[in-house]
N, CA and C atoms of all chains as a GROMACS GRO file, in nm:
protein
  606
    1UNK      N    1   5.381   1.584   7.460
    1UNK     CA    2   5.246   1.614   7.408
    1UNK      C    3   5.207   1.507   7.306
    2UNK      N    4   5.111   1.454   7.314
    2UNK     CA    5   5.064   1.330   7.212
    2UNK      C    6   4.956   1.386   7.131
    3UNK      N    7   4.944   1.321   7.039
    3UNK     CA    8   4.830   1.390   6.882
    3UNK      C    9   4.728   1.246   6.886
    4UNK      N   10   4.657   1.301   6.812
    4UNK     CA   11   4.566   1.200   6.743
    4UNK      C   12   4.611   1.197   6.614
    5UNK      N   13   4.592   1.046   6.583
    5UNK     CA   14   4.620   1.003   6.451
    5UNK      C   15   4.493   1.012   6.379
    6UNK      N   16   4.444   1.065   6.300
    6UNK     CA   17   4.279   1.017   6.206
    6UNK      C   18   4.320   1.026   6.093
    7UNK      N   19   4.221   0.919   6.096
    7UNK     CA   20   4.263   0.874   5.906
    7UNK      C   21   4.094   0.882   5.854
    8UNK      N   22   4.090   0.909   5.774
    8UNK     CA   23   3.927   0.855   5.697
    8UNK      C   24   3.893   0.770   5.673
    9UNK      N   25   3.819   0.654   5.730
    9UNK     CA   26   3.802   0.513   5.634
    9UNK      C   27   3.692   0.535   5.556
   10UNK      N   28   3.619   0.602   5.584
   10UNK     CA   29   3.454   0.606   5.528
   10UNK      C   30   3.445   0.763   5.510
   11UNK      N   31   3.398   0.740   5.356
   11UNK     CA   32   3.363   0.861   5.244
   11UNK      C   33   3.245   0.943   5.357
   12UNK      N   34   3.241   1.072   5.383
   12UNK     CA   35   3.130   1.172   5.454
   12UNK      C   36   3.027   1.189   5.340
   13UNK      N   37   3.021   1.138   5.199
   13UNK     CA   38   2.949   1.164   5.096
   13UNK      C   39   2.813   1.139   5.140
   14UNK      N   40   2.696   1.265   5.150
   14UNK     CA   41   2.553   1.207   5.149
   14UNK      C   42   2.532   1.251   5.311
   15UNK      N   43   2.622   1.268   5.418
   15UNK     CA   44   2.623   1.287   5.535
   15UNK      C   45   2.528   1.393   5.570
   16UNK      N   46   2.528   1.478   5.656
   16UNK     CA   47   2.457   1.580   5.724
   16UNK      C   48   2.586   1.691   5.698
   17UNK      N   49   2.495   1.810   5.686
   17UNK     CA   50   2.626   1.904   5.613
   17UNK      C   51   2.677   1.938   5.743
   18UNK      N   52   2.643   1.900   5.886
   18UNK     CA   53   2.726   1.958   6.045
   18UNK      C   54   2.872   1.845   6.022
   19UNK      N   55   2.845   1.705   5.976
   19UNK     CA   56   2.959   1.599   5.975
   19UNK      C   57   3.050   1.644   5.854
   20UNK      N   58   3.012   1.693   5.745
   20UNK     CA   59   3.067   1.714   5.624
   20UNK      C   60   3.163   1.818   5.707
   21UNK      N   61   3.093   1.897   5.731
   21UNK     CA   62   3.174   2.022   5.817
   21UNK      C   63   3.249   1.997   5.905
   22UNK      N   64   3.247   1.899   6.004
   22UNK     CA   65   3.371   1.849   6.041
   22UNK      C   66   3.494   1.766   5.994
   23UNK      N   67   3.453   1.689   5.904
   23UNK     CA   68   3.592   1.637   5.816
   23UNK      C   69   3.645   1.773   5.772
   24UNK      N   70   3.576   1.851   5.696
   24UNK     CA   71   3.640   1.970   5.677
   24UNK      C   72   3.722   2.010   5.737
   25UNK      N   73   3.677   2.107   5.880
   25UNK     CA   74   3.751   2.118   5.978
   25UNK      C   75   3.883   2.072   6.008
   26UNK      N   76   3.884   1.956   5.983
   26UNK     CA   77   3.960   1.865   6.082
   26UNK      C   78   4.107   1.807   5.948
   27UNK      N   79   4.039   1.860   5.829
   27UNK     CA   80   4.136   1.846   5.676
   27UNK      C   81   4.120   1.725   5.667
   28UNK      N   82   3.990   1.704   5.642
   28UNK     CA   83   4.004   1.518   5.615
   28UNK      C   84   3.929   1.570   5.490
   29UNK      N   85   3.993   1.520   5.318
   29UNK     CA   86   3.971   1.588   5.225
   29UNK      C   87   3.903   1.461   5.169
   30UNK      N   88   3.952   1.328   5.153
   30UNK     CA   89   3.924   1.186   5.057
   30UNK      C   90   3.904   1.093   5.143
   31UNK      N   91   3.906   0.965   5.130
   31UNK     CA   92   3.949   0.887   5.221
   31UNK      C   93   4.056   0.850   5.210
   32UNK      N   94   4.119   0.782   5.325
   32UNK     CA   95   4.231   0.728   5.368
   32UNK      C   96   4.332   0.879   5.369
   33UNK      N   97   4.293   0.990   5.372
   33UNK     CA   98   4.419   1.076   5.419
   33UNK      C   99   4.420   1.089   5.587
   34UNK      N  100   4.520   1.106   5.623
   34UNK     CA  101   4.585   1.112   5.761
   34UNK      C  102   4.653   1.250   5.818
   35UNK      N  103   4.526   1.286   5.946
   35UNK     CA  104   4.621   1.415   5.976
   35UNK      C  105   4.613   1.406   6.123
   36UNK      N  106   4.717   1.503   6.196
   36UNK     CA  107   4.736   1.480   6.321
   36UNK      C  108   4.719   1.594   6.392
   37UNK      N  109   4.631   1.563   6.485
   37UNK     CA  110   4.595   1.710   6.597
   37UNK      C  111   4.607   1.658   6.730
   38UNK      N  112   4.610   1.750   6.790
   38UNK     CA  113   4.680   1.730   6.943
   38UNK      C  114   4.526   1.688   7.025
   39UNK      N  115   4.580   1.638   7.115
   39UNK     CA  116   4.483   1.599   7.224
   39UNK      C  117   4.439   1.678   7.288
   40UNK      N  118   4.341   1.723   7.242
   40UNK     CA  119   4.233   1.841   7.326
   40UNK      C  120   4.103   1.793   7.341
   41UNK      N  121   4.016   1.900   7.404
   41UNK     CA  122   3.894   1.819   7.415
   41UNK      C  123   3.803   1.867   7.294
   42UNK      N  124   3.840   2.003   7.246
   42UNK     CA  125   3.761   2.017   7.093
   42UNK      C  126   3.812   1.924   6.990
   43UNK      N  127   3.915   1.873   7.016
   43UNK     CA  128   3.952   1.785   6.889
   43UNK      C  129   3.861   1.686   6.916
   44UNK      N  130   3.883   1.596   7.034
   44UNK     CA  131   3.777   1.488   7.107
   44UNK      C  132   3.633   1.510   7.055
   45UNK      N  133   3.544   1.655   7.084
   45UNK     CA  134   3.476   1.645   7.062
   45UNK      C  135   3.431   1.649   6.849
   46UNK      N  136   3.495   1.650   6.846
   46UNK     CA  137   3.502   1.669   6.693
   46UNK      C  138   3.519   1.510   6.618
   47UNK      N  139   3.584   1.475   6.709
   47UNK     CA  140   3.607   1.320   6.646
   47UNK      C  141   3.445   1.228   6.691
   48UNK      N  142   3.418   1.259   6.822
   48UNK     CA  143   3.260   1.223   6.841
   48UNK      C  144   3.204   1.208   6.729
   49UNK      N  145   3.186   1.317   6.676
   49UNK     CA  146   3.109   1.371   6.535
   49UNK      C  147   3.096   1.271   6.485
   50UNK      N  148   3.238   1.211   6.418
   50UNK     CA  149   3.252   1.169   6.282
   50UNK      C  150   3.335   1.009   6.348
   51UNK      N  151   3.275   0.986   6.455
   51UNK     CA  152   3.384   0.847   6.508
   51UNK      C  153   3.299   0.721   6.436
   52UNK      N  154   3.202   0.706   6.329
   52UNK     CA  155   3.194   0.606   6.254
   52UNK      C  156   3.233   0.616   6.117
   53UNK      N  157   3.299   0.719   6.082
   53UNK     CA  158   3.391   0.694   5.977
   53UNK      C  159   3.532   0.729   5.985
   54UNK      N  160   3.574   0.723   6.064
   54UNK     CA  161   3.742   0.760   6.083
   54UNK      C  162   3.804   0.616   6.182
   55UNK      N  163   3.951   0.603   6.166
   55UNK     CA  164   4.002   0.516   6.260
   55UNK      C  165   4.087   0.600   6.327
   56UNK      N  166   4.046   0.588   6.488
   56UNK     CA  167   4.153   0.729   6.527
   56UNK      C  168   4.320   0.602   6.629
   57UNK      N  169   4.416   0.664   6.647
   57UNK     CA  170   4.494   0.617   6.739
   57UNK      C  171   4.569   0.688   6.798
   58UNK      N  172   4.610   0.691   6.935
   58UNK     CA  173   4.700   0.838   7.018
   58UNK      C  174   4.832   0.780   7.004
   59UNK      N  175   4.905   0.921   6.911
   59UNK     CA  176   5.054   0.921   6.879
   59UNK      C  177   5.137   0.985   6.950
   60UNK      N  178   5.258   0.937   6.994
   60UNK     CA  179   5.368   1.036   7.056
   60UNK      C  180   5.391   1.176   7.015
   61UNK      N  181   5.356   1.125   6.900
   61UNK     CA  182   5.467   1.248   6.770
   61UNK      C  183   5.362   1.238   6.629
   62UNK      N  184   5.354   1.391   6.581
   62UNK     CA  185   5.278   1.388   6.510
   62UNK      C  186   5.377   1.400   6.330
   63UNK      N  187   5.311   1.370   6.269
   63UNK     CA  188   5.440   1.296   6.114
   63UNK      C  189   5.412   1.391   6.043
   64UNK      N  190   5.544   1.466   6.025
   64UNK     CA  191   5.510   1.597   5.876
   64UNK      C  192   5.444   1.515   5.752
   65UNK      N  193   5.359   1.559   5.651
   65UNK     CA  194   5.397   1.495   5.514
   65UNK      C  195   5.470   1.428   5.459
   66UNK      N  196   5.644   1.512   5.486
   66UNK     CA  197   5.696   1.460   5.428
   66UNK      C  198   5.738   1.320   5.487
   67UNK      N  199   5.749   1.335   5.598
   67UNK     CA  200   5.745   1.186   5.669
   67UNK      C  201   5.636   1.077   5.623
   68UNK      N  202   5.553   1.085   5.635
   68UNK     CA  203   5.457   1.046   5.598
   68UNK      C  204   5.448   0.965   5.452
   69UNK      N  205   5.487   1.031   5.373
   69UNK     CA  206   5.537   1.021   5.252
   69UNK      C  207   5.628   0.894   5.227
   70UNK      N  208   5.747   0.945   5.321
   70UNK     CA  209   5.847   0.839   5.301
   70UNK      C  210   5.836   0.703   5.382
   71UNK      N  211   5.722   0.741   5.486
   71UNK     CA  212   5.675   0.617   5.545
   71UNK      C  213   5.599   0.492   5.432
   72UNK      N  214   5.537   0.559   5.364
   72UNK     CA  215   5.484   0.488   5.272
   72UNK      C  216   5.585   0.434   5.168
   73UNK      N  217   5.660   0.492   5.150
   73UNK     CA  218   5.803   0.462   5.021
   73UNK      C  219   5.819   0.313   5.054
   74UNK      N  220   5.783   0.193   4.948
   74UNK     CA  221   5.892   0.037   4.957
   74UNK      C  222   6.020   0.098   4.995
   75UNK      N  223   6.110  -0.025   4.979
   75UNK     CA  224   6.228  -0.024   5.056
   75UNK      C  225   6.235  -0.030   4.879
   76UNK      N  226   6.417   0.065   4.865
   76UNK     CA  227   6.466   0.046   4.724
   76UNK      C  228   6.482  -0.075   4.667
   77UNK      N  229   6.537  -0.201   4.774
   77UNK     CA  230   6.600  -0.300   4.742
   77UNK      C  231   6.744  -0.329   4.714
   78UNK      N  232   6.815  -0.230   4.754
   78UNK     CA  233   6.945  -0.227   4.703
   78UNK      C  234   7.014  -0.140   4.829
   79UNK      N  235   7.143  -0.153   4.827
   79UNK     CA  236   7.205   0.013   4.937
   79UNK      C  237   7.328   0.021   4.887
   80UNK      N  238   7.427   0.130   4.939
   80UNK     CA  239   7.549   0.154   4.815
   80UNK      C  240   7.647   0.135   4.909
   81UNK      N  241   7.758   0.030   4.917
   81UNK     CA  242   7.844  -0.017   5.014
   81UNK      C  243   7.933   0.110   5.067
   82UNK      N  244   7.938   0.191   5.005
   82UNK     CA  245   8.057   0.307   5.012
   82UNK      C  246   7.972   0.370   5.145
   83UNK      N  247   7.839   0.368   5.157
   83UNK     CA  248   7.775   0.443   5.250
   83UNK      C  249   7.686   0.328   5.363
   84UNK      N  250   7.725   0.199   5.325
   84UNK     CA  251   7.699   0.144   5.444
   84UNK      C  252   7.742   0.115   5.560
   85UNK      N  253   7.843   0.152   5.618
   85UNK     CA  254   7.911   0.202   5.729
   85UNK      C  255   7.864   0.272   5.792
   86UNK      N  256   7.849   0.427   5.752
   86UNK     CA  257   7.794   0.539   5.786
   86UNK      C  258   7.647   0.505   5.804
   87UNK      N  259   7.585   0.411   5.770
   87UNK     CA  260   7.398   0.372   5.760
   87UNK      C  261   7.423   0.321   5.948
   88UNK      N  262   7.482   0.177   5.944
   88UNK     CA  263   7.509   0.114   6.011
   88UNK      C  264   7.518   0.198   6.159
   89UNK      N  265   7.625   0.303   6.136
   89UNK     CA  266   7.666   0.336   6.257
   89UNK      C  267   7.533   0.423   6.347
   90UNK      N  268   7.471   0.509   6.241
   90UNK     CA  269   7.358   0.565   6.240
   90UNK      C  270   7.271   0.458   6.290
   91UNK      N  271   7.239   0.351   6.259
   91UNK     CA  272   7.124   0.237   6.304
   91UNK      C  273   7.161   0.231   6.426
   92UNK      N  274   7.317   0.189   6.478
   92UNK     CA  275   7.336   0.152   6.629
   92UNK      C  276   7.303   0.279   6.699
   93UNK      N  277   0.499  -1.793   2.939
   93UNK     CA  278   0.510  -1.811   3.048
   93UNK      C  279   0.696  -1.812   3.068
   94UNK      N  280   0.737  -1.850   2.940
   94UNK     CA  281   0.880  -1.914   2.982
   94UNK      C  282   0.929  -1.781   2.893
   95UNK      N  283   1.071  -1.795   2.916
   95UNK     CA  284   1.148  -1.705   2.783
   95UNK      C  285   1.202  -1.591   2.837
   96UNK      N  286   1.269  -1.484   2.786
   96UNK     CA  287   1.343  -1.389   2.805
   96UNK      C  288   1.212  -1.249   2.853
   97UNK      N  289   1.130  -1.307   2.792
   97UNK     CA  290   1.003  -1.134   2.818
   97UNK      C  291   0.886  -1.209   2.914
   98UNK      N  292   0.887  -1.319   2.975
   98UNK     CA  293   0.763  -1.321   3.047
   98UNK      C  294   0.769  -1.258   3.183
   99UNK      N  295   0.684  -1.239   3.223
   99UNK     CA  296   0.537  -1.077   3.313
   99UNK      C  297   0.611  -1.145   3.461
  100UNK      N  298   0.718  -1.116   3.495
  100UNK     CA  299   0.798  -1.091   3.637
  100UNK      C  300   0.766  -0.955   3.682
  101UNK      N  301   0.745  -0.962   3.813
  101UNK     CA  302   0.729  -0.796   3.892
  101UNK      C  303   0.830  -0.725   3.830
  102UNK      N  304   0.974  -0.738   3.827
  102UNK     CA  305   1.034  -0.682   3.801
  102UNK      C  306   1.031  -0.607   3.660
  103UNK      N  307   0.996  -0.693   3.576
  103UNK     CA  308   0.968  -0.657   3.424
  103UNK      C  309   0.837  -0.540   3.420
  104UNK      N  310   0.777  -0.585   3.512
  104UNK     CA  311   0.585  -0.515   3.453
  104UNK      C  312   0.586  -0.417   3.482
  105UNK      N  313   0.712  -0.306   3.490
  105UNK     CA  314   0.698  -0.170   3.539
  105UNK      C  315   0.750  -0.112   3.668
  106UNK      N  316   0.832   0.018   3.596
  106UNK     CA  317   0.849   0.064   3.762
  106UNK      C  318   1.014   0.049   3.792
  107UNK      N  319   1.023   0.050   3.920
  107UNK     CA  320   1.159   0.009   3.990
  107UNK      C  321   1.103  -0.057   4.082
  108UNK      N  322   1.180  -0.209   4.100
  108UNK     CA  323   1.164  -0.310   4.165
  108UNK      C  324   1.302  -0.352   4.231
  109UNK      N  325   1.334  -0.286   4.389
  109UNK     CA  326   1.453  -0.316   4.459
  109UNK      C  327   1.424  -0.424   4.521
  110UNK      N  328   1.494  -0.542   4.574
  110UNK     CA  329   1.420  -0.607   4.687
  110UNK      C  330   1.545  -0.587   4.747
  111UNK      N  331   1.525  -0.580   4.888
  111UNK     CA  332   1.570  -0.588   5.036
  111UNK      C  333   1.526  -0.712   5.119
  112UNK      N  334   1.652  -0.795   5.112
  112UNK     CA  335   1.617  -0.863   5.209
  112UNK      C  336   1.550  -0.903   5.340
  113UNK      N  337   1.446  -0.913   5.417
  113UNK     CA  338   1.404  -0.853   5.504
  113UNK      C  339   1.512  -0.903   5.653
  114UNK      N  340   1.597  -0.964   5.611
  114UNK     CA  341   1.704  -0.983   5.728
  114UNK      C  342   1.836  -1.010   5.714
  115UNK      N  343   1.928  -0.972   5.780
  115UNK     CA  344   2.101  -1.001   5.726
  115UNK      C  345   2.139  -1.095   5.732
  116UNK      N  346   2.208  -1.136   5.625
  116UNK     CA  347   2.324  -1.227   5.626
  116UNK      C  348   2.394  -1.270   5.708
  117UNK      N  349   2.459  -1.377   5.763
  117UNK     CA  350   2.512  -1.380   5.844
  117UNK      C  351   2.638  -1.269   5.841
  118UNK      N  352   2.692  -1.261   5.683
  118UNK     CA  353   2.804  -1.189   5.688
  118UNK      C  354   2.811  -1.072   5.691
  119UNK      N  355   2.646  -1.005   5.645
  119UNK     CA  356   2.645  -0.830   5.732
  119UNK      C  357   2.632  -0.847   5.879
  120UNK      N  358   2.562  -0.896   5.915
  120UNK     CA  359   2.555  -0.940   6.062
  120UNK      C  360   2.711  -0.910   6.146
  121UNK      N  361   2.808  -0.979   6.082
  121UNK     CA  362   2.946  -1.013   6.095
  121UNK      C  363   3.003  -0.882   6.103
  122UNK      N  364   2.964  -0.803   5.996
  122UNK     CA  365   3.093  -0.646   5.983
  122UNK      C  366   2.980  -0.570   6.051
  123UNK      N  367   2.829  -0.572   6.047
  123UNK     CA  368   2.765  -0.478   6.159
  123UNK      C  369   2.875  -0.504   6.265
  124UNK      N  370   2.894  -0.561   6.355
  124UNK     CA  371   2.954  -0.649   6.455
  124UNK      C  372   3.079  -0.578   6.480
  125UNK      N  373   3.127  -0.597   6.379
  125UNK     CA  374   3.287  -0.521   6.304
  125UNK      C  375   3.272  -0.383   6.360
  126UNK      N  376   3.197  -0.295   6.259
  126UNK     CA  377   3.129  -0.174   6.292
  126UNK      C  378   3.104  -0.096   6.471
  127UNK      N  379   3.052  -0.203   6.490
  127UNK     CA  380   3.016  -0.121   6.663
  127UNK      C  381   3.140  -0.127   6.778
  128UNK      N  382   3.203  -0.257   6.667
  128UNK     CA  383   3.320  -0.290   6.813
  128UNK      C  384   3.475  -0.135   6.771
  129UNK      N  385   3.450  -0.126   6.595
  129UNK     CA  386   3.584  -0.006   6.577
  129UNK      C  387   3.497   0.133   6.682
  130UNK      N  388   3.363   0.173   6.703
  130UNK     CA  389   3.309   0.279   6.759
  130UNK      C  390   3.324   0.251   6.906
  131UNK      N  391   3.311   0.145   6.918
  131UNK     CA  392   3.350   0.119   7.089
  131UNK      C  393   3.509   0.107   7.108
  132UNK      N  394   3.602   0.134   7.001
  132UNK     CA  395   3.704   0.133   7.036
  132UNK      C  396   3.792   0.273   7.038
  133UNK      N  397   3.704   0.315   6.922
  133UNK     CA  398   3.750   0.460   6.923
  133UNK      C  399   3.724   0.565   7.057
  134UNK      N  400   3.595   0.510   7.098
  134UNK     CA  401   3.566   0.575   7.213
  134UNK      C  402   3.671   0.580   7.347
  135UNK      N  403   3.691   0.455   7.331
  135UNK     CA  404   3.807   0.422   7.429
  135UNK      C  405   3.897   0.489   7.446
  136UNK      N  406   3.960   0.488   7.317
  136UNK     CA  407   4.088   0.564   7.265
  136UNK      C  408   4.088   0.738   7.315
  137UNK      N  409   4.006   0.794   7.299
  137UNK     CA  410   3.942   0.934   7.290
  137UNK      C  411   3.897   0.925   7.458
  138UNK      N  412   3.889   0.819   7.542
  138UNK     CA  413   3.882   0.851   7.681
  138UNK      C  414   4.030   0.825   7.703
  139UNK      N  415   4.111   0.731   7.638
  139UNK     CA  416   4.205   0.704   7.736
  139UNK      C  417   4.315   0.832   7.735
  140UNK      N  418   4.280   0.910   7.607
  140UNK     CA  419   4.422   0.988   7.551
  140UNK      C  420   4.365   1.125   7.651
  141UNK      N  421   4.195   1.138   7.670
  141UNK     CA  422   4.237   1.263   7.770
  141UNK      C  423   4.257   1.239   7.847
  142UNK      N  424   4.214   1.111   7.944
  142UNK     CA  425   4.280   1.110   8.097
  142UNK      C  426   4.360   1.068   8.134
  143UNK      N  427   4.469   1.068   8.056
  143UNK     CA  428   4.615   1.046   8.024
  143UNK      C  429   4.694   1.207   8.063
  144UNK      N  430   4.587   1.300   8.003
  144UNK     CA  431   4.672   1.401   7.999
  144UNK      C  432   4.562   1.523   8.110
  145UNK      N  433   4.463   1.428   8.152
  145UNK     CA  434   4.391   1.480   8.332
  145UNK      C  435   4.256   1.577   8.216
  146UNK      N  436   4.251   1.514   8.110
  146UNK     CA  437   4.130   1.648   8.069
  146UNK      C  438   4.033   1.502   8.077
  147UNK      N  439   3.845   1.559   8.055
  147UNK     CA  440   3.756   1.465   8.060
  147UNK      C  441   3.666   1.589   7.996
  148UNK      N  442   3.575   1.476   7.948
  148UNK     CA  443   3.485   1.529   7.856
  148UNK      C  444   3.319   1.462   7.833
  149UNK      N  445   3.250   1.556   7.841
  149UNK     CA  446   3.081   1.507   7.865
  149UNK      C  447   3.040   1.438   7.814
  150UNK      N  448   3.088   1.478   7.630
  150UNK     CA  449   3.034   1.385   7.587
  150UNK      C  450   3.061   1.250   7.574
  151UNK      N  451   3.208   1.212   7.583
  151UNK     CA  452   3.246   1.099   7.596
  151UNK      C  453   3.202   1.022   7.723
  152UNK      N  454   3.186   1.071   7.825
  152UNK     CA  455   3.158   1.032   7.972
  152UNK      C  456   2.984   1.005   7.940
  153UNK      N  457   2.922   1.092   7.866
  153UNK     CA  458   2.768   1.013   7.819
  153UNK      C  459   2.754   0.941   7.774
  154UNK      N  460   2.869   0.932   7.670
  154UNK     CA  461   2.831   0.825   7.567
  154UNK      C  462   2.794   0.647   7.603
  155UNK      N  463   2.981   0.687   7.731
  155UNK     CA  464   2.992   0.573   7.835
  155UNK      C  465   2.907   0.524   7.914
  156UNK      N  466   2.840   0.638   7.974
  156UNK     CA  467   2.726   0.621   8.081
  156UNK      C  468   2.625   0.499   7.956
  157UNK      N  469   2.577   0.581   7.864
  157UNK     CA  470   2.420   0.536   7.813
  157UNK      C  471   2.426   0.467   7.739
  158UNK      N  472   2.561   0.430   7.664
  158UNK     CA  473   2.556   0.364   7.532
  158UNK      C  474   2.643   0.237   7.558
  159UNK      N  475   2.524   0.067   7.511
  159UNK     CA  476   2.600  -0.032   7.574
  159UNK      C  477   2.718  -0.084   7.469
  160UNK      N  478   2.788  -0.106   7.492
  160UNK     CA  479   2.900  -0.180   7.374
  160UNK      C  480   2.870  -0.252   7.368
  161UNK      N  481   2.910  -0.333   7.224
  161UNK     CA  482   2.916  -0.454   7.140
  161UNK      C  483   2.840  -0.558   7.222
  162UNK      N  484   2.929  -0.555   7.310
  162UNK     CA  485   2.953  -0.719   7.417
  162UNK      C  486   2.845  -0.720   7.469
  163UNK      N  487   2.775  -0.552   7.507
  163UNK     CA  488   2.647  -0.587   7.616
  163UNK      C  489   2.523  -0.565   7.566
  164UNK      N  490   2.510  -0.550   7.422
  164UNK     CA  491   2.401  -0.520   7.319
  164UNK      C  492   2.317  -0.683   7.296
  165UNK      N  493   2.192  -0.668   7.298
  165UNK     CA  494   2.098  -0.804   7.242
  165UNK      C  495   2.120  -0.811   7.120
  166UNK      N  496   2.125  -0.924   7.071
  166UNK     CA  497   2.109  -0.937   6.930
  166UNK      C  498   2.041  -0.860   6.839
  167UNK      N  499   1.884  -0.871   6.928
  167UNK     CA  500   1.791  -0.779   6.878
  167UNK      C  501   1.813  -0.611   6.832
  168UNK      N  502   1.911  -0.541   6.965
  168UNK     CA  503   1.979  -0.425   6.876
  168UNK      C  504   2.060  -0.432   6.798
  169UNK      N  505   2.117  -0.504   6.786
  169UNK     CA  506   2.262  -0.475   6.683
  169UNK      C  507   2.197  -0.488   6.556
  170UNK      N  508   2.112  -0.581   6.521
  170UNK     CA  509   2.040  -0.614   6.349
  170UNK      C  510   1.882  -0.548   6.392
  171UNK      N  511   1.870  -0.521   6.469
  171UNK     CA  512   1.706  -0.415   6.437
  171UNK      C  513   1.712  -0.326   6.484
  172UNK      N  514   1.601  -0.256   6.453
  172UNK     CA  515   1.561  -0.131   6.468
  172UNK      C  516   1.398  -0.072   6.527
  173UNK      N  517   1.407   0.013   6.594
  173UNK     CA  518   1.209   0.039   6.609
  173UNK      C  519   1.178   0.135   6.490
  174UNK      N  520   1.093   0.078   6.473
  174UNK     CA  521   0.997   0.142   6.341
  174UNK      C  522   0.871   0.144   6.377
  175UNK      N  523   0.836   0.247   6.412
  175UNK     CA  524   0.669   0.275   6.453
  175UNK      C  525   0.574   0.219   6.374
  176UNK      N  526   0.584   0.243   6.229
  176UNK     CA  527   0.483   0.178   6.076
  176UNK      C  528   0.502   0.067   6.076
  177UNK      N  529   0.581  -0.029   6.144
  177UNK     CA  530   0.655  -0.156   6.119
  177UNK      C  531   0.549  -0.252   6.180
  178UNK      N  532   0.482  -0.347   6.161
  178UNK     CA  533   0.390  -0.477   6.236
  178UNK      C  534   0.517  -0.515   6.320
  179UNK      N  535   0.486  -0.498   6.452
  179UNK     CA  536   0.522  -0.531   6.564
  179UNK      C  537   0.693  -0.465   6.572
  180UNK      N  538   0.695  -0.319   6.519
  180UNK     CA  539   0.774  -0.212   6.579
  180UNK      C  540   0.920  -0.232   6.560
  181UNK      N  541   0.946  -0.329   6.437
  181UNK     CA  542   1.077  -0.382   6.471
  181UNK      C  543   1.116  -0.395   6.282
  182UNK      N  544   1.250  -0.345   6.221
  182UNK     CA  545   1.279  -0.381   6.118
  182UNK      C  546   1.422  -0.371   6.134
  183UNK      N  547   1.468  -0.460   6.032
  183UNK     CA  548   1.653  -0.497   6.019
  183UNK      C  549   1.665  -0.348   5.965
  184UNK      N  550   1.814  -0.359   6.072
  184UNK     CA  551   1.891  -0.205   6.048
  184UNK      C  552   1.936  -0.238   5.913
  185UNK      N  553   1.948  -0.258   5.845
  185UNK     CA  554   1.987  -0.236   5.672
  185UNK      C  555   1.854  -0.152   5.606
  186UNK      N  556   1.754  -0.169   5.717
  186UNK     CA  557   1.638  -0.027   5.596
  186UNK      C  558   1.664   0.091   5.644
  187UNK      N  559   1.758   0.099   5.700
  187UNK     CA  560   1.809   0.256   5.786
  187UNK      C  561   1.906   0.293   5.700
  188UNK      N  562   1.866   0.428   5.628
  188UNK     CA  563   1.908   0.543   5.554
  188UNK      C  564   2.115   0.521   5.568
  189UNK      N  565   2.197   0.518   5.522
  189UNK     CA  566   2.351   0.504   5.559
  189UNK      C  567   2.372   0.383   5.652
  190UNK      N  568   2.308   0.323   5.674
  190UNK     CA  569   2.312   0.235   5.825
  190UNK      C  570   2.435   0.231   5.860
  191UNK      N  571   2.534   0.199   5.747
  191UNK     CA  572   2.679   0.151   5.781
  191UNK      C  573   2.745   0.225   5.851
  192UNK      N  574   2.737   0.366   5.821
  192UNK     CA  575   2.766   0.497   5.886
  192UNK      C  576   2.683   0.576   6.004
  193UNK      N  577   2.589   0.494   6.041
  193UNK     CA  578   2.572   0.615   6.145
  193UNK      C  579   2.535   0.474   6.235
  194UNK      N  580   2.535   0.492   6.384
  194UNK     CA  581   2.545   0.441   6.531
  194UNK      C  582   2.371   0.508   6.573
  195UNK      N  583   2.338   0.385   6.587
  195UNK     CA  584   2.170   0.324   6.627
  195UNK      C  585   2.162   0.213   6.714
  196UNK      N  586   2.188   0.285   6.868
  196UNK     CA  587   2.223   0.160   6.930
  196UNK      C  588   2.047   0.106   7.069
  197UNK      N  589   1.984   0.292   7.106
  197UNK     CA  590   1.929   0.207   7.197
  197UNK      C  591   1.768   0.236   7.140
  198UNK      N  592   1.697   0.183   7.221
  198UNK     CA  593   1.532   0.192   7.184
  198UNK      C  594   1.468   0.303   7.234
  199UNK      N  595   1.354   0.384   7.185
  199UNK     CA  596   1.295   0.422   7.248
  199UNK      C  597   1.241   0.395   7.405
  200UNK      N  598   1.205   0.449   7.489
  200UNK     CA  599   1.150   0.383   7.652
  200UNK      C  600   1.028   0.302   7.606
  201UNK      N  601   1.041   0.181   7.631
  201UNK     CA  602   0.937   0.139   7.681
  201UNK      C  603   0.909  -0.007   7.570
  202UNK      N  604   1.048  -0.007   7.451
  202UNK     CA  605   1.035  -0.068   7.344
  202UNK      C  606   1.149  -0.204   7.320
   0.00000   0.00000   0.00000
């Protein structure tokens, strides 16, 4: 099952209160937050709505928060040798 | 005549905006920007349902009636019809949000 990715690029501020009402809907609260709904055709038609202020893209897999979260995290810069083995083996 | 207080429109009262009466090359540029992310999103939103066998009207209208980027005149992408307008035509930057909302074809006959 694949999701839609939408993100907000463009503020709904000043809009028509039917578009306001669909960011709503759809939990698009600020810009640039990112949420993921499945590929349906009410989602489709919902993105119509509002497809000049959002960037949409179709995802495999849709990203908890907390993923999300840590997607954004820099890299520490550092790793702790005692547990790089165990990283390693995990990577292969 | 000279100096910090002499009698400019702007000074003699009022609110005095000016609007360019035509774009930049570099709004021109992200208008441009603008129609090609809506023609892409569209895409996206056809390809992901008939990927998964669903289809949808409005997207299938949009396709039918609405030309993309590539097949738009110059004349639409930076104007607009304006009925009050001498000779029916003004740059989409006097349109209310322009940046945000999709104004792509003419009235019949215009």
């Amino acid at each position: 099952m694949s999701y839609f990715r939408i993100t907000l690029m463009r503020s709904g501020i000043g809009m028509p209160q039917k578009t306001q009402g669909v960011l709503k809907a759809l939990g698009l609260k600020k810009r640039m937050t990112t949420v993921y709904h499945p590929v349906t055709q009410s989602v489709a038609g919902q993105i119509m709505r509002i497809k000049e202020l959002v960037d949409v893209k179709e995802v495999k897999r849709a990203l908890t928060p907390a993923e999300q979260k840590a997607a954004r995290r820099p890299a520490p810069g550092y790793y702790v040798e005692s547990r790089a083995a165990q990283a390693m083996k995990d990577w292969e | 005549m000279f100096g910090p207080f002499r009698l400019t429109n702007p000074l003699s009262g009022g609110l005095l905006w000016k609007i360019p009466w035509r774009l930049s090359r570099h709004q021109k540029y992200r208008q441009r920007e603008r129609l090609r992310n809506v023609d892409g999103i569209v895409a996206t939103l056809d390809n992901a349902l008939a990927r998964t066998g669903l289809s949808m009207k409005k997207v299938d209208r949009w396709k039918m009636e609405m030309p993309t980027e590539q097949e738009m005149l110059p004349k639409d992408k930076y104007t607009v019809f304006d009925r009050k307008v001498k000779r029916y035509r003004k740059g989409i930057h006097k349109v209310p949000k322009w940046t945000r909302v999709s104004q792509r074809l003419n009235p019949p006959g215009f």
